[in-house]
C-alpha positions in Angstrom: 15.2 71.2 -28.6 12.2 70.0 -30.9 9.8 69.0 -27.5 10.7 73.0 -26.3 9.9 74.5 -29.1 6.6 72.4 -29.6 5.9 73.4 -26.2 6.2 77.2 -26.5 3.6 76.6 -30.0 1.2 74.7 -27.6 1.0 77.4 -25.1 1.0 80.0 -27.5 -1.9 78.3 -29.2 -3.7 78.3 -25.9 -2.6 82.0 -25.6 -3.9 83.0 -28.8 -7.5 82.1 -29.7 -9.1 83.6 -32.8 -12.4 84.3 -31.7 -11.2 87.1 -28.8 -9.8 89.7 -30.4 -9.9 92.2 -27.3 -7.1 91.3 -25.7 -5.5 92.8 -28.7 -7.0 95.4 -29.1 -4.3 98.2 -27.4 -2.3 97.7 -31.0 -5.1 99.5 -32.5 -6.3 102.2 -29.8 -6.0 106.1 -31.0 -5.2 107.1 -27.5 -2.3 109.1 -27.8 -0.4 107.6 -24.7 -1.1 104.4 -25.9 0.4 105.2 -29.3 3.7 106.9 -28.1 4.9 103.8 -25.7 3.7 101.1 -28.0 5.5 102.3 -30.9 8.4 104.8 -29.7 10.4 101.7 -29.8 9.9 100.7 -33.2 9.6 103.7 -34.7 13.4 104.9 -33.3 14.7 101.6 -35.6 12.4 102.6 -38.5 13.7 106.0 -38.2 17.1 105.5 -38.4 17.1 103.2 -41.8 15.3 104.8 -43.9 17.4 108.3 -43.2 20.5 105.5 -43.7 18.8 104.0 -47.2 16.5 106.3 -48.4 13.8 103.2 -49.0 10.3 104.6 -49.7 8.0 102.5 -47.8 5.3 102.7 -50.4 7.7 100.8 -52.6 9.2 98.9 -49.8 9.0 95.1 -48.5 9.4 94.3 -44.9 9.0 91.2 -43.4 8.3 91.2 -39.5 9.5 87.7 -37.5 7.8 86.5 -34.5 5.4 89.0 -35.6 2.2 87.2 -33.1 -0.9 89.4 -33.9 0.3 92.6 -36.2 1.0 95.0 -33.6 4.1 96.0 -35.9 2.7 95.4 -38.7 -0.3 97.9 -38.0 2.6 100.6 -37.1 4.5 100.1 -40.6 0.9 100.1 -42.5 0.3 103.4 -40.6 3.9 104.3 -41.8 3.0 103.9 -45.4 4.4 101.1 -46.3 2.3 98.9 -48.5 4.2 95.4 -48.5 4.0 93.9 -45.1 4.0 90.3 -44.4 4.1 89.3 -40.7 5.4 85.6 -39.9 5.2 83.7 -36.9 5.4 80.0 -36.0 1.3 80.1 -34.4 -1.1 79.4 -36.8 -3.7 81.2 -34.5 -1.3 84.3 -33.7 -1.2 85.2 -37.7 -5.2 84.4 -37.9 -6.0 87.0 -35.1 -3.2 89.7 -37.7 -5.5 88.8 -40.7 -8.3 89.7 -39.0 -7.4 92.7 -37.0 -5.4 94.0 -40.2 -6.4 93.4 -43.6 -3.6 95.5 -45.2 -1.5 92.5 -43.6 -0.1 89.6 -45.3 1.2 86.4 -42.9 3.2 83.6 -43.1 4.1 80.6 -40.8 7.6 80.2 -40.0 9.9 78.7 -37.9 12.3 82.1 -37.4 15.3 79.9 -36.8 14.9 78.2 -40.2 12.7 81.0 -42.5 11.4 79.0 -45.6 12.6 82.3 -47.5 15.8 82.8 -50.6 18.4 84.8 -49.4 17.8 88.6 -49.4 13.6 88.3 -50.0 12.9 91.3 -48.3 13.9 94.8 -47.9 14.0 95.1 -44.5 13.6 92.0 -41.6 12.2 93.4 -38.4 11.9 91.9 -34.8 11.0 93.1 -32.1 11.2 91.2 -28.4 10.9 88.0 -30.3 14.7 87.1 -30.6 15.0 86.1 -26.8 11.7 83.9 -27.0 14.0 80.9 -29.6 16.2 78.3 -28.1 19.0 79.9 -30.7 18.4 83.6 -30.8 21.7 84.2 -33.0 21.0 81.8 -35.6 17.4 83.2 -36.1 19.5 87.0 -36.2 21.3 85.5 -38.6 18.4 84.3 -40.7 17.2 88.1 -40.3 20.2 89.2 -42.0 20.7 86.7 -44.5 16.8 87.3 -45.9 16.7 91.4 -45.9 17.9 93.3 -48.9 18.7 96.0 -47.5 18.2 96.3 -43.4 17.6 94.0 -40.2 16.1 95.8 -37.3 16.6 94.0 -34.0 15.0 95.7 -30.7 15.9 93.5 -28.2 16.9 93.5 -24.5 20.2 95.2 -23.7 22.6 93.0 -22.0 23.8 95.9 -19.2 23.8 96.5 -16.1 20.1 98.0 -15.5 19.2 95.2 -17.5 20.8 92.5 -15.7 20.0 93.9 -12.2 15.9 94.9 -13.1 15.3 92.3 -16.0 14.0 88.6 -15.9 16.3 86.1 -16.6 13.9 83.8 -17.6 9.9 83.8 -19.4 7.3 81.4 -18.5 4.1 80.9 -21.1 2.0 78.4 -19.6 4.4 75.2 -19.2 6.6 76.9 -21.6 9.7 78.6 -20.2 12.5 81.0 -22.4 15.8 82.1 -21.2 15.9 85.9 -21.6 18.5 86.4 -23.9 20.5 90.0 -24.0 22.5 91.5 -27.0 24.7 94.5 -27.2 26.9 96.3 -29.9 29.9 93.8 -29.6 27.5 90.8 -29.9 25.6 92.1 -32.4 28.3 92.9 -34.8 30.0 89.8 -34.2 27.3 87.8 -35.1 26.9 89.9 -38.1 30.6 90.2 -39.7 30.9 86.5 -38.7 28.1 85.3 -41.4 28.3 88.1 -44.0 32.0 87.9 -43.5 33.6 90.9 -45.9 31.1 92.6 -47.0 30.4 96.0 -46.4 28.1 96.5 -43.2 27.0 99.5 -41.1 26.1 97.7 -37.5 25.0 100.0 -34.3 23.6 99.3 -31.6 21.1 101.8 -30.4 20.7 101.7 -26.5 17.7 103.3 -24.8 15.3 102.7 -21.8 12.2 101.4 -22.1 10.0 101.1 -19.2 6.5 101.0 -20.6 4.7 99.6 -17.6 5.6 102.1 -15.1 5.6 105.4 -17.2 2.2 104.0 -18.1 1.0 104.1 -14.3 3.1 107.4 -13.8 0.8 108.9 -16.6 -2.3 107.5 -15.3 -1.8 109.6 -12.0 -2.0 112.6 -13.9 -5.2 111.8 -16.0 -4.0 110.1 -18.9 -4.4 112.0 -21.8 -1.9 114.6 -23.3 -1.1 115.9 -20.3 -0.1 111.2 -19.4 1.4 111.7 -22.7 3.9 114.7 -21.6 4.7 113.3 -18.2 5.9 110.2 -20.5 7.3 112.4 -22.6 9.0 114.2 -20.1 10.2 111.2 -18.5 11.8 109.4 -21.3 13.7 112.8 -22.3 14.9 112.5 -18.5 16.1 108.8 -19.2 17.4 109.9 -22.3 20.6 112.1 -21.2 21.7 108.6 -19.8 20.9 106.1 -22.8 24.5 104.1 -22.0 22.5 102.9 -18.9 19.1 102.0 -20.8 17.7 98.5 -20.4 17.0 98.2 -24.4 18.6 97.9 -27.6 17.9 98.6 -31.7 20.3 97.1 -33.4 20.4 98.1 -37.1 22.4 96.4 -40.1 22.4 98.2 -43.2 23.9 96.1 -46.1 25.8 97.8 -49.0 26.3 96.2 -52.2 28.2 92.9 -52.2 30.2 94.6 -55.3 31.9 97.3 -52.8 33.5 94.2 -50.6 37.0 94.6 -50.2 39.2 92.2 -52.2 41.6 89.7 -50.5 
């Protein structure tokens, strides 16, 4: 497992070189298209826990895992919230975050084994990173065990759609992942098993996310905000079917260890 994940850092070292900063560069664009498919995803998982625990992101820690360059980070900074640390396991990844994002703090971590006391953070956010680790449960689980308050997991959805249209496996170079898929039952499980009795609120959001092609769909109408409608439009279409989407958010919310059940 150790020569895998050295050589998913290799390639991702290759990938990500510090002095190029324009293949990046669509985490920061104003263009309203742009904006709505990059962060429609994150946004539906940020969204839902602060309604469920009224955090105030000025006051608020998150920590993002297999963060890369900042590209979530930049949406939470947007968001207001003034304590974000982005963590990946690429030296060069978090180098390119410091530089495209100042208001960004990194760290290097393995996500399967975050160098972090239990419940460091407010809220522990991943987004497609999960599938890229040789154990994507146990680094959930590390997720869950350092938040406070919330873990936010948008992942692939392990459905149909998914199944039939998805990848089953990711190549980086020499470096290959298997593509792994969660849903509600999995996600809970792997929750309830770790925290055991305490109190929990797990859901699993499903949704469709099809980025690439809306993206070409909204090009043939001129980009813009009449691209950004047709998207619009399109993932509104999507949406009266979400129990067939190819995605999932999955949310944990922990409630105080005080209110757990006694035996």
């Amino acid at each position: 497992m150790e020569s895998i994940v050295a050589e998913q850092l290799r390639n991702f070292e290759q990938k990500y070189l510090p002095d190029d900063l324009q293949p990046w560069a669509f985490h920061d664009t104003p263009d309203p298209l742009m904006r709505y498919l990059r962060d429609r995803r994150i946004k539906l998982g940020i969204d839902r826990v602060l309604s469920l625990t009224k955090l105030d992101p000025a006051t608020c820690s998150v920590l993002v895992v297999c963060g890369g360059v900042g590209g979530e980070g930049t949406y939470l900074a947007n968001r207001g919230f003034r304590n974000v640390t982005v963590s990946d396991f690429s030296e060069n990844a978090l180098e390119i975050c410091r530089r495209r994002d100042s208001r960004l703090r990194t760290r290097v971590d393995n996500a399967e084994a975050v160098d972090l006391p239990d419940e460091s953070y407010d809220i522990v956010l991943v987004q497609d990173g999960l599938h890229h680790l040789p154990r994507p449960v146990l680094g959930f689980t590390e997720m869950v065990r350092v938040c406070r308050h919330a873990a936010i997991v948008i992942e692939p959805h392990s459905g149909l759609v998914g199944r039939l249209l998805g990848r089953e496996w990711e190549y980086e170079g020499d470096a290959v992942n298997y593509v792994f898929r969660w849903n509600h039952s999995l996600l809970e499980q792997s929750t309830r098993s770790y925290i055991l009795r305490r109190p929990c609120y797990v859901k699993g959001i499903r949704f469709w996310d099809h980025n690439v092609a809306l993206r070409k769909l909204a090009g043939l109408f001129g980009g813009g905000q009449i691209g950004l409608l047709v998207a619009k439009s399109a993932y509104g279409l999507l949406g009266a079917v979400p129990f067939l989407g190819n995605m999932m958010v999955g949310i944990v919310v922990k409630q105080p260890a005080s209110q757990s059940p006694s035996r």
